[in-house]
Phi, psi and omega in degrees: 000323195297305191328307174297305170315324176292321204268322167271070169334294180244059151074079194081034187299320177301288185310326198276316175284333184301296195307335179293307173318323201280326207285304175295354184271314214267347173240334197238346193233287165350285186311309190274005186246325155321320180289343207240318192297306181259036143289289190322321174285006143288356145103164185277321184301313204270349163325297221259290169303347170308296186274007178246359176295156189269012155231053189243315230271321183302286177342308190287316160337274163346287180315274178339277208301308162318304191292308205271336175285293166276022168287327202272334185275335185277351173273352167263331191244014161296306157336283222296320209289295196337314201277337195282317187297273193302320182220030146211168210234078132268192208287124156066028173293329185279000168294323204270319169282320173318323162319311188305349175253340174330320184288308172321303220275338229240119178330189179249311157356285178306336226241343180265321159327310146326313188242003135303285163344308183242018165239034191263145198300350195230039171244169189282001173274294215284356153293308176327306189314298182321295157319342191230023188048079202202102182243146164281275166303147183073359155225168200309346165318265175339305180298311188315289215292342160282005143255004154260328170331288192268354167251000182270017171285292184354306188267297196323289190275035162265319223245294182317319196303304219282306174303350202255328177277339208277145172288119178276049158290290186325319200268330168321277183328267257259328175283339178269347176288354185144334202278148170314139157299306171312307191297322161301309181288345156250354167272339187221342176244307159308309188302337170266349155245011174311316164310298170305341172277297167313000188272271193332303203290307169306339163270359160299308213295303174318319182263005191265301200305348170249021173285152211231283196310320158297336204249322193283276217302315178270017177255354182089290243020053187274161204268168172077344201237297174227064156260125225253190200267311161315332176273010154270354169280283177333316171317314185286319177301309171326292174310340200054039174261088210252347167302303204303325200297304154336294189283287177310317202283342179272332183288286202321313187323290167294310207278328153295332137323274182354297205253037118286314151337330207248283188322313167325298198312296197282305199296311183322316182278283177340281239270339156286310178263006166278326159289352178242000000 
């Protein structure tokens, strides 16, 4: 009896995994092993030339550089709104965290409309901009805030679970031995949300490189300057050149595997030398 309790673990364990296994085949590996298959069929040369044109190369430019600057701004003022959330208390706070979901519910469309309007030299942020000679819209400044727009649930809500469990005795304690708020706040509260924080910024980073619906109204699309790497895929489909669409979407595919590898990666090792 014990052995059977050992081997069932979970209650329906066989079924629960054949359906996960089906599920993850049929959305996620199939699709990316179909992606790697008709890239391959356009031959290596023409693979390689495809993905090396310099407005192929701009494009990737564009995407990458832009998705990692705002990531790097939703991972810091991701911080501030989580702790403002978490351990203080005012008028319409539960307003103010539902918002914080607003970028998920709101089409992306609507929402790159939206922010085109209003960093457009004659809305109401982007004339302030303006005045100081500073244009938004229609250049890569735009595309950033419209990928902080849409990644800054990401961090917030990774982050809030962890302020929310951490015990503030310890920050009592470090503060009546003498230590500095800064000091406290990287000795004892980053080192306990640095993982959950690496969490986040990879998936802002992941979902600002492949945002399509938000990023296209306010980016212009002038090519070589702010044309991102998803409208040139669409650009291919449009054309029904569905190899070329392939071959950038297999590129974005590895360098984004890639640098979420590397993030995994930097976390796995914090959490090893935080623990030893």
């Amino acid at each position: 009896m014990t052995r059977g309790i050992r081997k069932q673990v979970i209650p329906g364990f066989g079924l629960s995994m054949g359906v996960t296994i089906t599920l993850l085949s049929l959305i996620v590996l199939i699709p990316m092993a179909s992606l790697i298959i008709n890239a391959s069929n356009m031959g290596f040369v023409k693979f390689v030339e495809t993905v090396t044109d310099k407005r192929i190369v701009s494009g990737y430019m564009v995407s990458f550089s832009c998705a990692l600057i705002a990531a790097v701004i939703n991972a810091v003022f991701g911080v501030i709104i989580a702790w403002v959330l978490v351990r203080y208390d005012f008028p319409f706070k539960r307003i103010v965290d539902g918002m914080i979901e607003l970028p998920f519910a709101l089409p992306t469309a609507v929402a790159g409309i939206a922010l085109t309007s209003l960093y457009s030299d004659k809305g109401m942020i982007g004339k302030l901009f303006a005045g100081w000679g500073i244009k938004v819209s229609y250049t890569r400044i735009g595309i950033i805030v419209a990928m902080i727009f849409i990644g800054i649930p990401f961090i917030v809500r990774t982050i809030q679970p962890v302020l929310e469990d951490l015990d503030v005795q310890y920050e009592n304690a470090a503060s009546m031995l003498g230590a500095s708020r800064v000091k406290i706040f990287f000795k004892i509260i980053f080192p306990e949300i640095r993982p959950a924080l690496l969490t986040g910024f990879g998936l802002a980073f992941a979902r600002a490189v492949g945002e399509y619906g938000s990023v296209v109204f306010i980016a212009g699309n002038t090519p070589f300057k702010t044309e991102i790497a998803p409208l040139l895929i669409m650009s291919k489909l449009e054309q029904y050149d569905y190899n070329g669409a392939n071959a950038i979407a297999l590129v974005m595919l590895v360098v984004s595997f890639l640098i979420l590898f590397v993030i995994n990666s930097i976390q796995v090792y914090t959490n090893k030398f935080t623990r030893e």
